[in-house]
C-alpha positions in Angstrom: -19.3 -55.8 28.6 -20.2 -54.5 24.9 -18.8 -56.7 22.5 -16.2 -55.8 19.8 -18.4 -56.6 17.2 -22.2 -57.2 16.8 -23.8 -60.6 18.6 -20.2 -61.7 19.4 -18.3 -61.9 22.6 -15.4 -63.1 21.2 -12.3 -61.7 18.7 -13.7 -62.4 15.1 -12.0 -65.3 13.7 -11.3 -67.3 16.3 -11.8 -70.8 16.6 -13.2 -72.3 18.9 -14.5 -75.8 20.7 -17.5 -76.6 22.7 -16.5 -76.2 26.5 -18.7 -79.0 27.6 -18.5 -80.8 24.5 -15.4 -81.0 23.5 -15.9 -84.0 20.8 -18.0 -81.6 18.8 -17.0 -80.1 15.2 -14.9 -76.8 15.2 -16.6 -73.3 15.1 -16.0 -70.4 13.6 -17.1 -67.1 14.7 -18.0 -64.9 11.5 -16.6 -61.0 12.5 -19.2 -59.4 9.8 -22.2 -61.3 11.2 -21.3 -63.0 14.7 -22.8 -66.6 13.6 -21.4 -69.3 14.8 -20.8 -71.7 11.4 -19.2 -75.1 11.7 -16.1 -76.2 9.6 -14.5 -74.0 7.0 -16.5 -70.7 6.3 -15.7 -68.8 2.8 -16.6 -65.3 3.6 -18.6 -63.6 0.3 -16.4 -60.9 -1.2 -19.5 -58.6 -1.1 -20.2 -59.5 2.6 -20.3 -55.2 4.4 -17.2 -54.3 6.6 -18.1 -53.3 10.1 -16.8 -49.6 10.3 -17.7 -48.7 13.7 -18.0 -50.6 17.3 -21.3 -50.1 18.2 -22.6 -50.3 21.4 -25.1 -52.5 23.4 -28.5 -51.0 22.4 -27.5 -50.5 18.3 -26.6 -54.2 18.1 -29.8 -54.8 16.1 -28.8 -52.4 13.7 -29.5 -53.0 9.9 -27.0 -50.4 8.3 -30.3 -48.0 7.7 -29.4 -44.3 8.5 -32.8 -43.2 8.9 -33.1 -46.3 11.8 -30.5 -43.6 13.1 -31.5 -40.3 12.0 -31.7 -37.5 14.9 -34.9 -36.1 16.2 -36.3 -33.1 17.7 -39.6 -33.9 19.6 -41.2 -32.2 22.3 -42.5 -34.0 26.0 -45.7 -33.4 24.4 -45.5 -36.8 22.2 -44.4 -39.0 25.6 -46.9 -37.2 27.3 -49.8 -38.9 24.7 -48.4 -42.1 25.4 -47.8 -42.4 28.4 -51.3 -41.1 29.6 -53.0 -44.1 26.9 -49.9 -46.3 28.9 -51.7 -45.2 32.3 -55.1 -45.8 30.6 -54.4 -49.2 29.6 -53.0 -50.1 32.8 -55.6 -49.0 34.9 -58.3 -50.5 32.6 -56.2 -54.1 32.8 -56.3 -53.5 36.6 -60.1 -53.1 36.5 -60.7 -56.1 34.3 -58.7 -58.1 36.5 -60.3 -57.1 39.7 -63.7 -57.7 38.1 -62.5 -61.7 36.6 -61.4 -62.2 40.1 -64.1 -60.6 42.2 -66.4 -63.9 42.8 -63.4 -66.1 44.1 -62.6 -63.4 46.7 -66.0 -63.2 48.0 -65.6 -67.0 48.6 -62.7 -66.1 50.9 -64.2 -63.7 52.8 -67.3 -61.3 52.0 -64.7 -58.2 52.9 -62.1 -58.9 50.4 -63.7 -57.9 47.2 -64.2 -53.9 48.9 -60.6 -54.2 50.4 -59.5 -55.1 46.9 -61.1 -52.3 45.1 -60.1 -49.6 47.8 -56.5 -50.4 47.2 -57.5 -50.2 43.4 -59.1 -47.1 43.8 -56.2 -45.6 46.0 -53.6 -46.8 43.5 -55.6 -45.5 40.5 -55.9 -41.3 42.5 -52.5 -41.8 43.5 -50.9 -42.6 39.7 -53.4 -40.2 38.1 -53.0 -37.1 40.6 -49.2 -38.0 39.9 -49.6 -37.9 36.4 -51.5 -34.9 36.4 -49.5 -32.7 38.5 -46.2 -34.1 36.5 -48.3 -32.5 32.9 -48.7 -29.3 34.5 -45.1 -29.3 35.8 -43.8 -29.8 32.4 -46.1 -27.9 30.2 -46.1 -25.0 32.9 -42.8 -24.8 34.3 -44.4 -25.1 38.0 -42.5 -26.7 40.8 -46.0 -28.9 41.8 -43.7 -32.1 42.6 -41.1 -30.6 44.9 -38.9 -33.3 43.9 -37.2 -34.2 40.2 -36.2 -37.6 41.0 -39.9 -39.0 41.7 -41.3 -37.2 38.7 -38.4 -39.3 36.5 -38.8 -42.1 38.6 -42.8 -41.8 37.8 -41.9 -41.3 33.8 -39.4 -44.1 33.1 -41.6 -46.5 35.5 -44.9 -45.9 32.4 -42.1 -45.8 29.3 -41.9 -49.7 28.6 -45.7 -49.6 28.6 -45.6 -46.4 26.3 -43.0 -47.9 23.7 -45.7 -51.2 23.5 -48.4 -48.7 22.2 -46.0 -46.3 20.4 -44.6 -49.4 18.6 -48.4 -50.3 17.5 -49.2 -47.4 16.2 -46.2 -46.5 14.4 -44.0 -44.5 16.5 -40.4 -45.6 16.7 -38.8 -46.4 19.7 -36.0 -43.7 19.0 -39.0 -40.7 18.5 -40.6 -41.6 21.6 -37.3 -42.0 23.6 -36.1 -38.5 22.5 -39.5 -37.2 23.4 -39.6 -38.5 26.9 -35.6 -37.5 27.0 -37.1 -33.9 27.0 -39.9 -35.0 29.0 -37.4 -35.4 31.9 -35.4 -32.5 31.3 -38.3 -30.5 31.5 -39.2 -32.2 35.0 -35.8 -31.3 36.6 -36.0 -27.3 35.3 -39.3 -27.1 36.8 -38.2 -28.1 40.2 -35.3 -25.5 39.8 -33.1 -28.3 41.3 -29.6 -27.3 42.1 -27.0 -29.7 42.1 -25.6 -30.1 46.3 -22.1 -31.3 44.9 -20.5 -31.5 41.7 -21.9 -32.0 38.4 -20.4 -34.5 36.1 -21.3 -34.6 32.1 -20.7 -38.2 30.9 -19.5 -38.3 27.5 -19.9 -41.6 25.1 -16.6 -42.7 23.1 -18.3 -42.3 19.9 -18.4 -38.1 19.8 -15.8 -36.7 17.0 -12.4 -35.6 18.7 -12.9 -31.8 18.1 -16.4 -32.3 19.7 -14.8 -33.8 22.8 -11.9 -31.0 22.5 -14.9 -28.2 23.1 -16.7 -29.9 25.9 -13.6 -30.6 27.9 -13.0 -27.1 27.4 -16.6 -26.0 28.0 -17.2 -28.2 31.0 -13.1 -26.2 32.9 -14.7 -23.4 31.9 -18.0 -23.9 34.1 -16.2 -26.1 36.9 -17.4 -29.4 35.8 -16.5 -32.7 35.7 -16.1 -34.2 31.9 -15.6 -37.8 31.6 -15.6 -40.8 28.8 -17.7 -43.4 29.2 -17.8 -46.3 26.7 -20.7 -48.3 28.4 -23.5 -48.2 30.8 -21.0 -50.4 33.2 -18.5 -47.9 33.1 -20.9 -44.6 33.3 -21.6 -46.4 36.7 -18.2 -47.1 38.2 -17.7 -43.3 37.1 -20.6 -41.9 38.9 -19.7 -44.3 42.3 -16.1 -42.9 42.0 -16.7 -39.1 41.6 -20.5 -39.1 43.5 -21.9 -36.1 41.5 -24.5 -34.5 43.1 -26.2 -34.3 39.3 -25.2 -36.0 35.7 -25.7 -34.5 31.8 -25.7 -37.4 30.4 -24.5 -37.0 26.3 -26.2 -39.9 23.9 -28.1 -41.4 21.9 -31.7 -41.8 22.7 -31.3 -45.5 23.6 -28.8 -45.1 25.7 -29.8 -41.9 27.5 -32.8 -43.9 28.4 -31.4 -46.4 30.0 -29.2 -44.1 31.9 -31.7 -42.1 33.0 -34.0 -45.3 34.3 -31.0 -46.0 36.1 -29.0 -43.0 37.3 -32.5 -41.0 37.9 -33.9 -42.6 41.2 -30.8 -41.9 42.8 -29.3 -38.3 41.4 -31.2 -35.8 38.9 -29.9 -36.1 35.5 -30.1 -34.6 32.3 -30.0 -35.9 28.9 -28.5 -34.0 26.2 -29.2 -36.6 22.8 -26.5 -36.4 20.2 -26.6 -36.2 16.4 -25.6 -39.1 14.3 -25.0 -37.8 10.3 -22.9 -41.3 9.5 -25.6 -43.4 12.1 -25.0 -44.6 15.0 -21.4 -45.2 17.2 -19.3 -43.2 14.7 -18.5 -39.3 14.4 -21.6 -38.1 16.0 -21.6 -34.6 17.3 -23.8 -32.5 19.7 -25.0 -29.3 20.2 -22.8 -27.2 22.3 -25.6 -24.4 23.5 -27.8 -26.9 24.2 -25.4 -28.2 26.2 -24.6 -24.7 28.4 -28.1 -24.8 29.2 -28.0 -28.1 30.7 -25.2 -27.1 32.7 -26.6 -23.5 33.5 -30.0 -25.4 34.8 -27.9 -27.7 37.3 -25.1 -25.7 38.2 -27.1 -21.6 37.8 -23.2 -21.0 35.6 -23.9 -19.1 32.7 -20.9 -20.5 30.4 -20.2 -18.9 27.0 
């Protein structure tokens, strides 16, 4: 459940006791911050306002609007990363098989070739993947057949990706709208077709005239427009209708985790928004990029 306000899960200004400890001092729940502070709490005039409810993946949010701003990568920055991911992985799984060599020979004189067989095969298997998703996405070549393993293959090497991203100075919101495109790209390369309806899954954040045009957009094409004001919510949607493929419209954060979600079970696309006043308040989107998404799934030209 996203709380109402930043790091609290309670209505600000409300007292309250410890449950198991009832004997304890009173607490206060500070609405600007979320801190718990004991006794009476004078609040500094100067202390910021929260304008905006923001939503599970911004709670970390310092106010910055460049934290925020809206970017416009290619697949070919996720694409960097996640092949040094897949490097570092396999080179971790090589150093470990090498430490742990000697005590598997004491087991039994077979297990050190059975172990790097399976390290060899896993090692073909992830690169041949990787290589044939690359050409898929920089081609636009149907060589995976399927969309859903490619994504599934993608988000499975992102956590990895953000750890060396992160080190070397690429924020988590670049890299996320690069592998955001990343995916896209996988599902119009495989030409998929959604077999039922498509939905689009708005978040509660988008201005009211944005919403206005979408609705109208998404009768227009025959699809499904809905609101969804958390990741919870997107999912109770998505049980109840049972699209047959999801735009999802976000940030980057949150299009990610949809996607690492939603994607190993229906193809989805991810159409990122635009955030001029930051994050959770008045953001827009861009409405052609938007008939394109629904063109791919659905082959409806809507204008």
């Amino acid at each position: 459940m996203t709380p109402r306000y930043p790091g609290t899960v309670r209505p600000p200004g409300r007292r309250t006791r410890h449950t198991l400890f009832p004997y304890l001092p009173e607490l206060r729940i500070l609405p600007e911050t979320g801190n718990l502070i004991h006794g009476k709490v004078t609040v500094p005039a100067d202390t910021p306002k929260i304008d905006r409810r923001l939503g599970d993946e911004w709670e970390n949010w310092t106010g910055d609007l460049d934290e925020s701003q809206s970017y416009h990568e290619t697949a070919g920055l996720f694409t960097l990363y996640a092949s040094l991911a897949l490097f570092v992985l396999l080179a971790g799984l090589g150093f470990v098989l090498y430490m742990i060599e000697p005590r598997l020979a004491l087991v039994h004189h077979a297990l050190p070739l059975i172990a790097r067989g399976l390290a060899l095969f896993f090692a073909l298997v992830s690169g041949g993947l990787a290589v044939l998703l690359i050409l898929s996405v920089f081609t636009g070549r149907n060589l995976i057949f399927n969309s859903r393993v490619g994504q599934v293959a993608a988000s499975r090497i992102l956590p990895l990706a953000f750890v060396i991203a992160r080190r070397l100075g690429i924020s988590r919101d670049r890299l996320g709208n690069s592998f955001v495109h990343f995916s896209n790209d996988i599902v119009r390369a495989t030409r998929y077709r959604a077999p039922g309806r498509t939905i689009i899954l708005l978040p509660r954040c988008l201005k009211a005239d944005v919403k206005k045009a979408v609705q109208e957009l998404g009768e227009r094409a025959g699809v499904g427009v809905f609101i969804a004001t958390g990741g919870g919510e997107a999912r109770q949607v998505i049980r109840r209708e049972r699209p047959g493929a999801v735009i999802g419209v976000a940030c980057e954060r949150d299009l990610v985790s949809g996607i690492r979600d939603v994607a190993p079970k229906i193809a989805t696309l991810g159409v990122t928004n635009q955030r001029p006043e930051g994050p959770c308040k008045n953001t827009t989107v861009d409405l052609d990029e938007l008939r394109t998404a629904i063109q791919t799934l659905t082959g409806v030209r809507v204008e």
